[in-house]
C-alpha positions in Angstrom: 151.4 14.6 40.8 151.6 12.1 38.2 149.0 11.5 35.6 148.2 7.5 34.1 146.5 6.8 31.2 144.7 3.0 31.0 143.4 1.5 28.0 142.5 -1.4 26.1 140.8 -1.7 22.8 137.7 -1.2 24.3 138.1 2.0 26.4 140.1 4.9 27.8 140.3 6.1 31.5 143.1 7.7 33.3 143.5 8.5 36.9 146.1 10.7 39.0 148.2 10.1 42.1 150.0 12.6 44.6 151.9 10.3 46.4 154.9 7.3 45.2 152.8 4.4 46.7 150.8 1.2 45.2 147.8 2.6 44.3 144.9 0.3 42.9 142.7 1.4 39.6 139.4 -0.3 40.2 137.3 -1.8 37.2 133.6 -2.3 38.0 132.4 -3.9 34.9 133.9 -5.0 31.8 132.5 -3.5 28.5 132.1 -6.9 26.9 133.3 -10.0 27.6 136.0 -10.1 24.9 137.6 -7.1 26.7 138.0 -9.7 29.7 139.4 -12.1 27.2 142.2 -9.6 26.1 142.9 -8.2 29.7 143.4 -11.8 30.8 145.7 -12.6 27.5 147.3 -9.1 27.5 146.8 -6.8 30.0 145.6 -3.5 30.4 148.0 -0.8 28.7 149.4 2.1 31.2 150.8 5.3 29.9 152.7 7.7 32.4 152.0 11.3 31.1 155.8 12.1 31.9 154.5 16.2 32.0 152.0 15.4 34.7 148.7 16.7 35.4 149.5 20.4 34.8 152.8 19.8 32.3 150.0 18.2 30.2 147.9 20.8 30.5 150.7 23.2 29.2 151.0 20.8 26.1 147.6 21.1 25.4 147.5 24.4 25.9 150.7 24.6 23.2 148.7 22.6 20.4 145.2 23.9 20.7 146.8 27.2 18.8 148.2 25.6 16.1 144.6 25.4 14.8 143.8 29.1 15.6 143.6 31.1 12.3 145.1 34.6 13.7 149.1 35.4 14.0 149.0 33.9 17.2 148.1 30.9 15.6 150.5 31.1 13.3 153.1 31.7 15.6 152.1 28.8 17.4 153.1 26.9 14.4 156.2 28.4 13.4 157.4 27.7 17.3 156.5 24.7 17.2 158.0 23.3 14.0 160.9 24.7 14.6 161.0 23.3 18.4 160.6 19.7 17.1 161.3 19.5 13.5 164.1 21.8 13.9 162.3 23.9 10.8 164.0 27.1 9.7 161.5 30.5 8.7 163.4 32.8 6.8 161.5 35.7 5.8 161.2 36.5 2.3 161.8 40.1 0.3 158.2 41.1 -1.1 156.3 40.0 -3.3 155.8 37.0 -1.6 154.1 35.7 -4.9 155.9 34.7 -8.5 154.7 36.6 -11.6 153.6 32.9 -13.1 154.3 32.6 -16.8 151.7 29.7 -17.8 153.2 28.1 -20.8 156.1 27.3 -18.5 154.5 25.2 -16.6 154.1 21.4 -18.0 152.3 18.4 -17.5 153.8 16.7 -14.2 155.3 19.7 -12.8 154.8 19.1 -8.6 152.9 21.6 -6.6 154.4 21.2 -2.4 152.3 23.6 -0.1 152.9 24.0 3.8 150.2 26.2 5.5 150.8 27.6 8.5 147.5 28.6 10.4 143.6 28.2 10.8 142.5 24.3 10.7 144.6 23.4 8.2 147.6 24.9 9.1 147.0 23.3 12.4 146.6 19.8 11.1 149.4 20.3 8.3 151.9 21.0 11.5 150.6 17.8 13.4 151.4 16.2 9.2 154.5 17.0 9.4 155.5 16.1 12.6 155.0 13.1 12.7 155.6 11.9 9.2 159.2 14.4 8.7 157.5 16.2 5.6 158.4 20.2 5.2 155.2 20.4 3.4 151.5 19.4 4.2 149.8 19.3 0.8 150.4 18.5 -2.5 148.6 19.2 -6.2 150.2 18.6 -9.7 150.2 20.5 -12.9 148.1 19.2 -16.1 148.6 20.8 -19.6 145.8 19.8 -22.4 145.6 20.3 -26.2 145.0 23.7 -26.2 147.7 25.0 -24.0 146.0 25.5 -21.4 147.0 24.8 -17.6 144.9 23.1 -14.7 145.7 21.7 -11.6 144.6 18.5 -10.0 144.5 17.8 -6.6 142.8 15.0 -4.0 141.4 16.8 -1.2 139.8 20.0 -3.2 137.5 21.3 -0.5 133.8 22.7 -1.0 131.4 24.8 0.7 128.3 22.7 1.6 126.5 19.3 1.6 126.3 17.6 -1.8 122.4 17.2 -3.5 122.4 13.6 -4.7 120.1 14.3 -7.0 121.9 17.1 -8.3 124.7 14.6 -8.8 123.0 11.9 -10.1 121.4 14.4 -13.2 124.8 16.3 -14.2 126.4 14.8 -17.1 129.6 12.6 -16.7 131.8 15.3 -19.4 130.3 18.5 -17.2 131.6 16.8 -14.1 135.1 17.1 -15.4 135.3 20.8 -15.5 136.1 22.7 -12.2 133.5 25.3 -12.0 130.6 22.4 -11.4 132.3 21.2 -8.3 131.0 23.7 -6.8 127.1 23.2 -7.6 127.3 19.4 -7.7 130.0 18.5 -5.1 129.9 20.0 -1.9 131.3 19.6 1.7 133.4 17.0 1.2 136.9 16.5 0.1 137.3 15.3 -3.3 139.7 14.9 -6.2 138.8 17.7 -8.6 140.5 18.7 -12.2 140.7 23.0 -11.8 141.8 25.5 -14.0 144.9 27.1 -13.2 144.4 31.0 -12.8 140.9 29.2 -10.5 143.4 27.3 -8.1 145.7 30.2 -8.1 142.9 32.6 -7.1 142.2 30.8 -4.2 145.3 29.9 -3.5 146.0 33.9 -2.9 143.0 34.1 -1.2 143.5 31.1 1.3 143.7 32.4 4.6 145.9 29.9 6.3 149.5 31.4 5.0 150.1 29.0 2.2 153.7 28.7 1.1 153.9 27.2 -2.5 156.6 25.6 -4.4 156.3 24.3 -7.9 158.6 21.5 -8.7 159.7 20.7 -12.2 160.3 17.3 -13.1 163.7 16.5 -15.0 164.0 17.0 -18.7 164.9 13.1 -19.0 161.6 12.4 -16.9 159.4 15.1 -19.0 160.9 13.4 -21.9 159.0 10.0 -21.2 156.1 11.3 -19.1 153.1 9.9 -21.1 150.6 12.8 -20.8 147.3 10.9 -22.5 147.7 8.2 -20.0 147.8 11.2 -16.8 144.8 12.8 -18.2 143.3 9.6 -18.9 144.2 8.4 -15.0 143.1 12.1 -13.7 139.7 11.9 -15.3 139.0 8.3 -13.8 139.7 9.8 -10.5 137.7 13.0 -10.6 135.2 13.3 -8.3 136.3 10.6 -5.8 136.8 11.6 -1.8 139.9 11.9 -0.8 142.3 8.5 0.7 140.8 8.7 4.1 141.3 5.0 4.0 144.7 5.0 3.6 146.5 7.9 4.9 147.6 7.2 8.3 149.5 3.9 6.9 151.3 5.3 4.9 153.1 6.7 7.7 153.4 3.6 9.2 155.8 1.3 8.0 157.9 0.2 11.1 156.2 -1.6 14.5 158.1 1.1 17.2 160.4 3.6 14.8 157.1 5.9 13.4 155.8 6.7 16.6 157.1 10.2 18.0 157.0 9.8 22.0 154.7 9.9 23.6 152.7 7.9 20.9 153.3 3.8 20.5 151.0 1.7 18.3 149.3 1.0 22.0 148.1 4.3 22.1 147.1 4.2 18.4 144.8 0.8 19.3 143.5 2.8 21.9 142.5 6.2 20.5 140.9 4.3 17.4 138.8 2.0 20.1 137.5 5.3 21.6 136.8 6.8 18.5 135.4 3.9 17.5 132.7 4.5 20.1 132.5 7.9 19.4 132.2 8.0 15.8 131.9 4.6 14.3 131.2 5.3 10.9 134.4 7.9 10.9 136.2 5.0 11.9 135.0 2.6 9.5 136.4 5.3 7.0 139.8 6.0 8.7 140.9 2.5 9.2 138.3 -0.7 9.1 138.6 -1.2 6.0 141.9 -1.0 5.5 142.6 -3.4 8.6 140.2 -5.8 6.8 142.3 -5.0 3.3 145.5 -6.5 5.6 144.0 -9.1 7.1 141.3 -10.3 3.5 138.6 -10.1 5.5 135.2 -8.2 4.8 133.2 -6.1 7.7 135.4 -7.0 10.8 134.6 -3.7 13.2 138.1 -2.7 15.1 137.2 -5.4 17.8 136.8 -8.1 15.4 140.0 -7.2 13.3 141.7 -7.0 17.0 140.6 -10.9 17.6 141.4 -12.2 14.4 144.9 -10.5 14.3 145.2 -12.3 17.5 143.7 -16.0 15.9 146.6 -15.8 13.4 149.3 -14.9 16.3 150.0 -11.6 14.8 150.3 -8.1 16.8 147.8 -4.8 16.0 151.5 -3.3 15.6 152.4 -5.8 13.0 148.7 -5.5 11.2 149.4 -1.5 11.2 153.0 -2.0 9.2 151.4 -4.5 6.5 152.2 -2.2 3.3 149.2 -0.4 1.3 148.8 -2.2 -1.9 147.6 0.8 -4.9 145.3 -2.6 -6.7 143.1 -2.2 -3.3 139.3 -0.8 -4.5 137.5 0.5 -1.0 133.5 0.5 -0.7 134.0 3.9 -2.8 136.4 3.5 -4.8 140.4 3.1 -5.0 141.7 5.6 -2.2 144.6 8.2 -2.8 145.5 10.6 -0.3 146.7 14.4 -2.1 150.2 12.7 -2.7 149.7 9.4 -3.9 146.9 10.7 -6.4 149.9 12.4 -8.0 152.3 9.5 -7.8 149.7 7.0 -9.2 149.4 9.4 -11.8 153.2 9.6 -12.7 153.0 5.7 -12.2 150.7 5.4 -14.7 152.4 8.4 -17.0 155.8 6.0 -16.8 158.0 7.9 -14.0 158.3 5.1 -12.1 159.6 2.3 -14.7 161.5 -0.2 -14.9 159.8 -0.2 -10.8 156.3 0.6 -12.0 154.7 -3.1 -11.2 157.0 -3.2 -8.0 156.2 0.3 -5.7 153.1 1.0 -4.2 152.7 5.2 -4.1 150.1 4.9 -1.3 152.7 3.9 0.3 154.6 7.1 0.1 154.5 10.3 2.3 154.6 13.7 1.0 158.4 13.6 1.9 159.1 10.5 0.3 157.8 12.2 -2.9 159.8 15.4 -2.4 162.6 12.9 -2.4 162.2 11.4 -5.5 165.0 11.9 -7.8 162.7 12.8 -10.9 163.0 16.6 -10.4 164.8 19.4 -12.1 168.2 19.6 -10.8 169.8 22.3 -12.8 168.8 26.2 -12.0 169.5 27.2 -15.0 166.8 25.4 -17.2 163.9 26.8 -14.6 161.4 29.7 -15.6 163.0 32.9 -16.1 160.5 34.1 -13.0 161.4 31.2 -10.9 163.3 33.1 -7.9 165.9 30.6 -7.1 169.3 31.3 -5.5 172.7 30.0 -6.0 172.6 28.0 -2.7 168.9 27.3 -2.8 167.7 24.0 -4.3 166.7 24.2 -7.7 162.6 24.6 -7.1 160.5 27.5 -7.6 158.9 29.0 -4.7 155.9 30.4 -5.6 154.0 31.8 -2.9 154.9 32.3 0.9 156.1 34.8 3.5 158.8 32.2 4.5 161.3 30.5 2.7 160.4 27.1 2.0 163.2 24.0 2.7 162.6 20.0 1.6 165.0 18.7 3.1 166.5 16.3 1.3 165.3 17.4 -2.1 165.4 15.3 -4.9 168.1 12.7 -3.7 166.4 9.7 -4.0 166.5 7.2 -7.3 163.5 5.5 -7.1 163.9 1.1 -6.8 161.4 -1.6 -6.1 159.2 -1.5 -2.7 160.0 1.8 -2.1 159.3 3.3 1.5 157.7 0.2 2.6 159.3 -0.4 5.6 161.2 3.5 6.5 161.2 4.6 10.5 160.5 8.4 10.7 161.2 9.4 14.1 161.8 13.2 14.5 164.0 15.5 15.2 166.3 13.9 12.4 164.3 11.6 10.8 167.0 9.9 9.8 166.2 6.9 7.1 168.3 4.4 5.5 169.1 3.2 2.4 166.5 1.5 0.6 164.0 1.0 3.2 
């Protein structure tokens, strides 16, 4: 039994067939008459599950763990990252945590955290799939007059709903400090400014497995990392959601080599269509306004930015590789997802120069950061309690059960337009020079 999938912008159906025949997929009604318009200019899009009815099944039933928060859910993800990432979990002697000495950690330093279990681990695995990343989140380290260490991070989650008014009455200088997040910001995913032993707390706490490495950046980076202008940055982003708006793009940078099969930038149109219908406000958030941002138009739903790509002879898979440009201020606010809050940041701190004007961070992924050649590359300068073999890359793991790997660690000098236009296809992930 074989099992179809049909769609165009403006729905989703699918049908099954036992027999190798003709077989007919009847449409009684069309859902508007644009979608005639594009069926009659491009067809209707088929998709052969190549599983069938009850190999898909089984794949379903293989993913739906991943977001289970149990050891079968972890196991779930360890199997699977290791079945198509070709990810390597070698179990580490206890502690599994680092006896942190604070005043060696500086301003810049790189926090990479993969989760493995519950609803993040689940979508972390997903992450990392399909972008080649060996880590799902990232945070960076902040140091201020006094000494003392904090931690900021875009997508710092809280408990419940926000009260506007409660917002509206704190005061802009309480906003900055942690502990108010969780009166005044609630439910929502934000970019938040927390003090260290805080972050670490919950980071201990968290219940989805969170391996930790803290990355060090290069004495010669350190040396001309501009700390007043990454406070100054970090402050001006603090309490601003997290870069829905951009982060599935900058995944995308090539028109078929970002996709792993089954997925195409077909089924992309299609499954942002039907969640269009299902949650049009979610999709205004995900990706509307960032179509319009390609195209420099101003409130075009997904069906409108689908006709005008098509007015100016241009593809949805061509729109969808247009690079992310950091100047680009959405309805609330300029948009950074947890990694390119930290690379705007170093952008801003003076990392990135001579290139600064000439790479766009959103456009990087969380491995495209772990690439960066700006990290310490000499074991013998790291913390004293940084546990760090001879044959091991020259990071500090943290926290985790599991040994963590980056593949390609710190390789990477950084030049102008940087990852705009990089495949990712996995098991390899293989990218070229300079892409």
């Amino acid at each position: 039994m074989d099992l179809y999938v049909f769609a165009t912008p403006y729905r989703i159906t699918w049908d099954y067939y036992f027999a190798a025949r003709e077989h007919t997929l009847e449409i009684t009604s069309w859902e508007e008459e644009a979608e005639l318009e594009y069926v009659k200019q491009h067809g209707v899009s088929v998709f052969l599950m190549p599983s069938g009815m009850l190999g898909t099944l089984l794949s379903l039933i293989d993913v739906l763990p991943l977001f289970s928060n149990t050891g079968w859910g972890q196991n779930s993800n360890l199997a699977f990252l290791e079945k198509h990432m070709g990810a390597t979990f070698e179990k580490r002697s206890q502690p599994w945590f680092a006896n942190i000495m604070k005043e060696d950690i500086q301003s810049g330093d790189f926090l990479a955290l993969s989760k493995i279990r519950g609803r993040w681990g689940g979508f972390e695995t997903l992450e990392k799939w399909v972008t080649g990343a060996f880590a799902g989140h990232t945070a960076v380290c902040l140091k201020d007059e006094n000494g003392d260490v904090w931690v900021a991070e875009s997508g710092f989650e809280n408990e419940k709903a926000p009260d506007r008014l409660s917002i509206c009455k704190t005061k802009p200088a309480e906003l900055f400090v942690a502990k108010n997040w969780h009166t005044v910001f609630h439910g929502e995913e934000i970019i938040a400014i927390v003090p260290w032993d805080e972050w670490w707390e919950m980071a201990l706490k968290d219940g989805s497995n969170p391996q930790i490495a803290l990355l060090p950046l290069h004495p010669d980076i350190r040396s001309r990392f501009n700390e007043s202008a990454a406070w100054d940055f970090a402050r001006s982003m603090v309490g601003k959601p997290y870069g829905y708006h951009n982060m599935i793009f900058s995944w995308i940078d090539t028109i078929g080599d970002n996709y792993p099969p089954p997925l195409d930038a077909n089924l992309v149109m299609a499954v942002m269509s039907m969640w269009t219908r299902l949650q049009p406000l979610y999709a205004a958030n995900m990706w509307n306004e960032a179509l319009n941002k390609r195209l420099g138009t101003e409130g075009l739903d997904l069906q409108g930015i689908i006709l005008e790509t098509e007015k100016r002879g241009m593809s949805f898979d061509q729109l969808l590789t247009i690079p992310e440009q950091d100047e680009w201020v959405y309805s609330d606010g300029k948009s950074t997802t947890c990694v390119s809050f930290i690379l705007a940041m170093y952008k801003e701190a003076g990392v990135f120069a001579p290139f600064t004007e000439s790479i766009q961070v959103t456009e990087f992924t969380i491995r495209d950061a772990y690439m960066l050649k700006i990290f310490e590359d000499d074991r013998t300068r790291l913390p004293s309690w940084c546990r760090t073999e001879a044959d091991k890359p020259p990071f500090c793991q943290i926290l985790g059960e599991y040994r963590m790997e980056l593949p390609e660690y710190n390789t990477i000098e950084p030049y102008a337009k940087m990852n705009e236009n990089c495949p990712s296809l996995p098991p390899t992930y293989k990218r070229p020079s300079r892409c």
